[in-house]
C-alpha positions as CSV (number, residue, x, y, z in Angstrom):
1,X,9.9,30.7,12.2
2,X,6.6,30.0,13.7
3,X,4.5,28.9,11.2
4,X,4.9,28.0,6.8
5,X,2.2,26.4,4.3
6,X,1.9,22.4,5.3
7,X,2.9,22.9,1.4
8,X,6.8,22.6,2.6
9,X,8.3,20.6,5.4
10,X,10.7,22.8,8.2
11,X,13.5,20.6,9.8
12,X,11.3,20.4,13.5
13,X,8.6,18.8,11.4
14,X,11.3,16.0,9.5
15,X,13.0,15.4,12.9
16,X,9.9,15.0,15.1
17,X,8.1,12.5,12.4
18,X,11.8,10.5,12.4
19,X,12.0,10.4,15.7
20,X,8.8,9.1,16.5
21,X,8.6,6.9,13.6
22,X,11.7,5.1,14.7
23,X,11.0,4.8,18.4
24,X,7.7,2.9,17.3
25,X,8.5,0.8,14.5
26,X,6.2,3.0,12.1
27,X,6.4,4.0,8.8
28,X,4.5,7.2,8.4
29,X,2.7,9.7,10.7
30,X,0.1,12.7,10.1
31,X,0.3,15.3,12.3
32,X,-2.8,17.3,13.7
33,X,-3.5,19.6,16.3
34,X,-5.7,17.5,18.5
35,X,-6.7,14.4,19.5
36,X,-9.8,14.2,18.2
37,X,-7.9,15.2,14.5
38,X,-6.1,12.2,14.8
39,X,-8.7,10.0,15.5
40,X,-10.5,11.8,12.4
41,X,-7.5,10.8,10.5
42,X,-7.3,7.4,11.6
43,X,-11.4,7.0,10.4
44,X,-10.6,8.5,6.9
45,X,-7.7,5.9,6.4
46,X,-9.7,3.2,7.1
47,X,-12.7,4.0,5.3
48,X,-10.2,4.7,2.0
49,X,-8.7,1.3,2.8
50,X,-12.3,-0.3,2.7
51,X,-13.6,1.2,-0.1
52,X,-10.2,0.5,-2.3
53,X,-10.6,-2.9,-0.8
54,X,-14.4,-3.6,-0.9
55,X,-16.0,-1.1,-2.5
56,X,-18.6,2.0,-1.5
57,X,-20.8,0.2,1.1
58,X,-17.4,-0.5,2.9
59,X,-17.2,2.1,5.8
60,X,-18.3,1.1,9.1
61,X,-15.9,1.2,12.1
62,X,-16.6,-0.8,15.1
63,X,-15.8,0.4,18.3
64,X,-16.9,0.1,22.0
65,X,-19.6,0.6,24.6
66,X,-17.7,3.4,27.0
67,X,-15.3,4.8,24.7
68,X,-14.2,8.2,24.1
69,X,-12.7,9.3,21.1
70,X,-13.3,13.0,20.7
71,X,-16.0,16.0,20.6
72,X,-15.6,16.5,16.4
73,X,-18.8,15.2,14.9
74,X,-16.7,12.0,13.7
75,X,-15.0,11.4,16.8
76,X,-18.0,12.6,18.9
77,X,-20.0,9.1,17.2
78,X,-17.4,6.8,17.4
79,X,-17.7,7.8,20.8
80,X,-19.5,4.7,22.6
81,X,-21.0,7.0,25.4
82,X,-24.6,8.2,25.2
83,X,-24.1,11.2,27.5
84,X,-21.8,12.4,24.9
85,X,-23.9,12.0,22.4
86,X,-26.6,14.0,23.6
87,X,-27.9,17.5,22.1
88,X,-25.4,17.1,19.4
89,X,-27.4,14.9,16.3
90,X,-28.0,13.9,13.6
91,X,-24.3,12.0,13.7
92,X,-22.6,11.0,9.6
93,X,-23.5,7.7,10.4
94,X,-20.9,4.4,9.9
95,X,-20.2,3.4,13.5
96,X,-21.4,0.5,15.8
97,X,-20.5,-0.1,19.5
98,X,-19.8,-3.5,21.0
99,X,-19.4,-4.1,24.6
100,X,-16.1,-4.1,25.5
101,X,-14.2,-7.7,26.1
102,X,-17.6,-9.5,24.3
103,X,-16.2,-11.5,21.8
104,X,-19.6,-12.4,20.3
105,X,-20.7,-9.1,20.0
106,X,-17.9,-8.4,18.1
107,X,-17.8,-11.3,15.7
108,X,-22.0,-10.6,15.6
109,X,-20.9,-6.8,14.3
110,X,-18.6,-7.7,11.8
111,X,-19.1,-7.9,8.5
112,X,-18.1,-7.3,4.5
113,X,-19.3,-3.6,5.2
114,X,-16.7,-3.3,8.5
115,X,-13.2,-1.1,7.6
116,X,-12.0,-0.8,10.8
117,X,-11.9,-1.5,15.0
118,X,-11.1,1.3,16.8
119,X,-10.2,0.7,20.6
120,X,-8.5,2.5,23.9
121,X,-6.3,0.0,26.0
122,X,-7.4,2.1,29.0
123,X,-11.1,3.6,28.7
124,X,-10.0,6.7,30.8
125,X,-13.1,9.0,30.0
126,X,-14.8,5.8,31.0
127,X,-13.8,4.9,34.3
128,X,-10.1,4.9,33.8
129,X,-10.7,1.1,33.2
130,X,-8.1,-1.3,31.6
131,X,-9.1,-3.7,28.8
132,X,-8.2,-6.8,29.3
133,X,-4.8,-7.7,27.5
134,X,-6.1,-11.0,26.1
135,X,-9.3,-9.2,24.8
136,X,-7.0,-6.5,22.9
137,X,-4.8,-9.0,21.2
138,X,-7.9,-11.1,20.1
139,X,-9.4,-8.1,18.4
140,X,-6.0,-7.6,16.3
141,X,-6.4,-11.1,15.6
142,X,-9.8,-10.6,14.3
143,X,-8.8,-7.8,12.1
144,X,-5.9,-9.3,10.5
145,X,-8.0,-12.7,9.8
146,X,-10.5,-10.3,8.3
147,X,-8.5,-7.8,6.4
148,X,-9.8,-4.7,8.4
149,X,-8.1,-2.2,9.9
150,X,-6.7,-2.0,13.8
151,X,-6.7,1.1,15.2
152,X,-6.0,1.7,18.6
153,X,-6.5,5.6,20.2
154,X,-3.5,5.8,22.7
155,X,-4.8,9.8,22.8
156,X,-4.7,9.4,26.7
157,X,-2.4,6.7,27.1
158,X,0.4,7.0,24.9
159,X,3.8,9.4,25.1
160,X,5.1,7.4,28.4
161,X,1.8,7.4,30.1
162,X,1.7,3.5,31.2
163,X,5.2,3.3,31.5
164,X,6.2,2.7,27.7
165,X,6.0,5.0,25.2
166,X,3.0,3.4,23.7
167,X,0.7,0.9,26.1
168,X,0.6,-1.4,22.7
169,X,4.0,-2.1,23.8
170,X,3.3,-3.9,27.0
171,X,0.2,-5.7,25.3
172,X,2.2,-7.0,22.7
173,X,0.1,-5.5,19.8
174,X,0.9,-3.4,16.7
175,X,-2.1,-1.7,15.6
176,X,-2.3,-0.7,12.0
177,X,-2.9,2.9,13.2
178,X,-1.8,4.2,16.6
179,X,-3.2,7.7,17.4
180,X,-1.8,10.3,19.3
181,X,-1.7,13.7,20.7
182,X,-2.0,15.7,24.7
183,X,1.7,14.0,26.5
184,X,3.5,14.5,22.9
185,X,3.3,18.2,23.0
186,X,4.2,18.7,25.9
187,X,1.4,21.6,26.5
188,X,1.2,22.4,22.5
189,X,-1.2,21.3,20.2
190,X,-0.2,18.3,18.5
191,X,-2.2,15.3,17.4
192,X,-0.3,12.2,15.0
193,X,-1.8,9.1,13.2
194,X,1.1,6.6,12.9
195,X,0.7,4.7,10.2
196,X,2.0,0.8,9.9
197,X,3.5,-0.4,5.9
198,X,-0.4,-1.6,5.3
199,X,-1.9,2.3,5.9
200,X,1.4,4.2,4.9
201,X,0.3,4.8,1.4
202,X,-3.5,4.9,1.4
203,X,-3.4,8.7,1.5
204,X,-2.5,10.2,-1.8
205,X,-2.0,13.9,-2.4
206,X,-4.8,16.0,-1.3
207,X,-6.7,13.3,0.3
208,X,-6.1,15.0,3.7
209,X,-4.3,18.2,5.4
210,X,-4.2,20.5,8.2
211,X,-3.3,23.9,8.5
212,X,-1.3,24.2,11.4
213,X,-0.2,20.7,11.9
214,X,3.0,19.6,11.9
215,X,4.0,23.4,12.1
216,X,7.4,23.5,13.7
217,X,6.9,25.3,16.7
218,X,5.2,22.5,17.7
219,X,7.1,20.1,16.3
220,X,10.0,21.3,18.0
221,X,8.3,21.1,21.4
222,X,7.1,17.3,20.5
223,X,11.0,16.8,20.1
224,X,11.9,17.8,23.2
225,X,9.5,15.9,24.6
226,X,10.6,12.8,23.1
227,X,14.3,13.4,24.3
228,X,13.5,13.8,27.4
229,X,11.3,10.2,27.7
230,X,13.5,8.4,25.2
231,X,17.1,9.8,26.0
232,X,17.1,11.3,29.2
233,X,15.4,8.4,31.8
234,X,12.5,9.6,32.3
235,X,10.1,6.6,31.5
236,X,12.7,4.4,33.3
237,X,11.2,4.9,36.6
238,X,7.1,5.9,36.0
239,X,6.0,2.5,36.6
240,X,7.8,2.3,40.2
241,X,6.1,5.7,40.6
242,X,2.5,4.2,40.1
243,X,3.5,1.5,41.9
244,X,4.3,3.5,45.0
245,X,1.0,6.1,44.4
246,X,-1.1,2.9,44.2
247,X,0.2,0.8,47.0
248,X,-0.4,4.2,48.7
249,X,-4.1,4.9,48.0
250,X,-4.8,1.3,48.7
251,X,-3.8,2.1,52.5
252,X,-6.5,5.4,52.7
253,X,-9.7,3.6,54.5
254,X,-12.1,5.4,51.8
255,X,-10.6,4.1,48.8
256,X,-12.2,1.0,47.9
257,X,-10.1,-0.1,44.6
258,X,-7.6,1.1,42.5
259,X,-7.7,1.3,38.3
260,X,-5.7,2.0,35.3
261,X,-2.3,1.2,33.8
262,X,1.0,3.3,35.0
263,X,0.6,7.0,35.6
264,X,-3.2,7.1,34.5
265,X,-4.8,6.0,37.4
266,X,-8.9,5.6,38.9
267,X,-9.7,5.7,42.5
268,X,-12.7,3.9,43.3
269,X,-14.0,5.3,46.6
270,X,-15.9,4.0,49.5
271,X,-20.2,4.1,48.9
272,X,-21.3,7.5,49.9
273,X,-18.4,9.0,49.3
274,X,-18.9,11.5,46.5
275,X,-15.7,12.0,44.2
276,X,-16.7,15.4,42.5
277,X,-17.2,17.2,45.8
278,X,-13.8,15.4,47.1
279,X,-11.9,16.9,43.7
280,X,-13.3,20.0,44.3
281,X,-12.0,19.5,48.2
282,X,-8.4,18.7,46.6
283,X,-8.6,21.6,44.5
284,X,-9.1,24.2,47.5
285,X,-6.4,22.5,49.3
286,X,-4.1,22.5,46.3
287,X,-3.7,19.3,44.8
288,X,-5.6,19.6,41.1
289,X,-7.5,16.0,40.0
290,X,-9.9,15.1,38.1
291,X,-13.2,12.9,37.8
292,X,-13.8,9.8,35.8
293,X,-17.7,8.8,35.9
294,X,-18.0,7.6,39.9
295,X,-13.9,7.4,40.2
296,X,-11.1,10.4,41.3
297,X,-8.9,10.2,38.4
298,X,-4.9,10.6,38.8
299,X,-2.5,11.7,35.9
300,X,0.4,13.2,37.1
301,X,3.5,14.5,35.6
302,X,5.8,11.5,34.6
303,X,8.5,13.2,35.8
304,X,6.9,14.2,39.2
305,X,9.0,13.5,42.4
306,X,8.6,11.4,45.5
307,X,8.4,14.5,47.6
308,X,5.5,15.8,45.2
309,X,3.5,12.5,45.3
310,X,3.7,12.3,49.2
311,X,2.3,16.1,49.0
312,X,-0.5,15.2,46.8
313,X,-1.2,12.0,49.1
314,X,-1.3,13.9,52.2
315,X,-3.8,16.6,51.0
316,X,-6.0,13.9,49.2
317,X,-6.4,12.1,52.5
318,X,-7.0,15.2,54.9
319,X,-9.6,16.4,52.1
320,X,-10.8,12.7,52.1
321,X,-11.3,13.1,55.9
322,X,-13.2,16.7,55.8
């Protein structure tokens, strides 16, 4: 069976949200098709937590300069980029964008009317640029002194991308909200808001839905996928893996740095050295990468082998050289 109404539940759908609920120490997930759904999601809980909590004027969401949180009209604002914003206004309104590790800023931003803090651990649209771990857990403090809601979009890093199922994990955080989606399909559309015991219940029947989430073809796939990180090894060794890749790139004389966290890697290169024609270099010669801003940006298959990563290094430095 392929698809039913979201009305009933099918056994994929029951498993998948067990599974993943009890790997992460959550209570309750959504599931969408996307990422940006998710992050949708995530902004409706909080601004029904606000307004139960504070009333009307209690919806704005804070979240940060070089973010990127979706293309949905919701997501698209939260989105702390202006080159995404572009073309694509008038925006709902109820967002405002710190920079990213500024503690002032963010305590000058907050305020009765704030719901929610919405931040990546890596800012991989942006530059593929880890947040500092101290700056993360200083933000959850703020929100739990200040009864708003922390919500962190693992869209991009999450599933076994850093190296644990969640990054949250290695910063020592628990977000009220975790969003997911792209690594827990495994190629199928899936999105999921994980929800913490103080954002389990806010939604009440008919406060949100989706057609085809949760639908248990997907589901089924999102299973598999968690079997294979969670019971079959294959998160034991990705962090050795982007160990090895980035000791690697470090050696090529036109990289200049290296970025990121696990398998989700930025390649700074040499001045002069332009990384959209080199991707589109890789790409002729086989080896498929992407951009990030100025940086190449890495994500390879967690499951990828030694003999695949030395391919990929050896035709990224011969195209490096042409």
């Amino acid at each position: 069976m392929q698809h039913t109404s979201n009305l009933y539940t099918t056994l994929p759908d029951v498993k998948l949200a067990q599974k993943l609920c009890s790997a992460t120490g959550y209570k309750r997930v959504f599931f969408g098709n996307s990422g940006a759904e998710a992050n949708e999601c995530a902004i409706k809980l909080a601004r029904k937590f606000g307004v139960s909590k504070r009333g009307d004027k209690c919806v704005n969401i804070i979240t940060f300069q070089n973010s990127f949180h979706g293309r949905t009209i919701a997501a698209l604002e939260a989105t702390g980029q202006d080159v995404f914003h572009k073309n694509f206004f008038p925006f709902t309104g109820g967002f405002r964008y710190v920079p990213i590790g500024d503690k002032e800023a963010l305590i000058a931003a907050l305020d009765k009317s704030v719901c929610g803090i919405m931040i990546e651990l890596v800012q991989g649209e942006g530059g593929v640029i880890a947040v500092d771990p101290e700056f993360v857990r200083y933000v959850q403090m703020i929100c739990r002194e200040n009864d708003v809601l922390f919500i962190v979009d693992e869209v991009q890093t999450g599933i076994g991308r850093t190296g644990t199922l969640l990054a949250s994990e290695q910063l020592k955080v628990k977000p009220n909200i975790t969003t997911l989606a792209k690594g827990l399909g495994g190629g199928l559309p899936i999105g999921a808001a994980l929800m913490d015991e103080t954002t389990a219940d806010i939604f009440t029947y008919g406060d949100h839905g989706s057609t085809f989430g949760g639908n248990p073809v997907v589901c089924a796939g999102g299973l598999a996928v968690l079997e294979q990180l969670l019971d079959n090894g294959v998160l034991d060794d990705v962090t050795q893996k982007a160990d090895y890749i980035c000791a690697e790139l470090l050696k090529l004389p036109q990289v200049k740095e290296v970025s990121g966290m696990g398998l989700m890697i930025g390649i700074t290169l040499n001045d002069g050295v332009n990384a959209a024609e080199i991707a589109a270099e890789c790409v002729k010669n086989g080896l498929l990468i992407l951009t990030a801003k100025t940086k190449l940006r890495l994500l390879p298959p967690l499951n990828i082998t030694k003999e695949e990563i030395d391919k990929g290094l050896e035709i990224l430095a011969d195209s490096l050289k042409e």
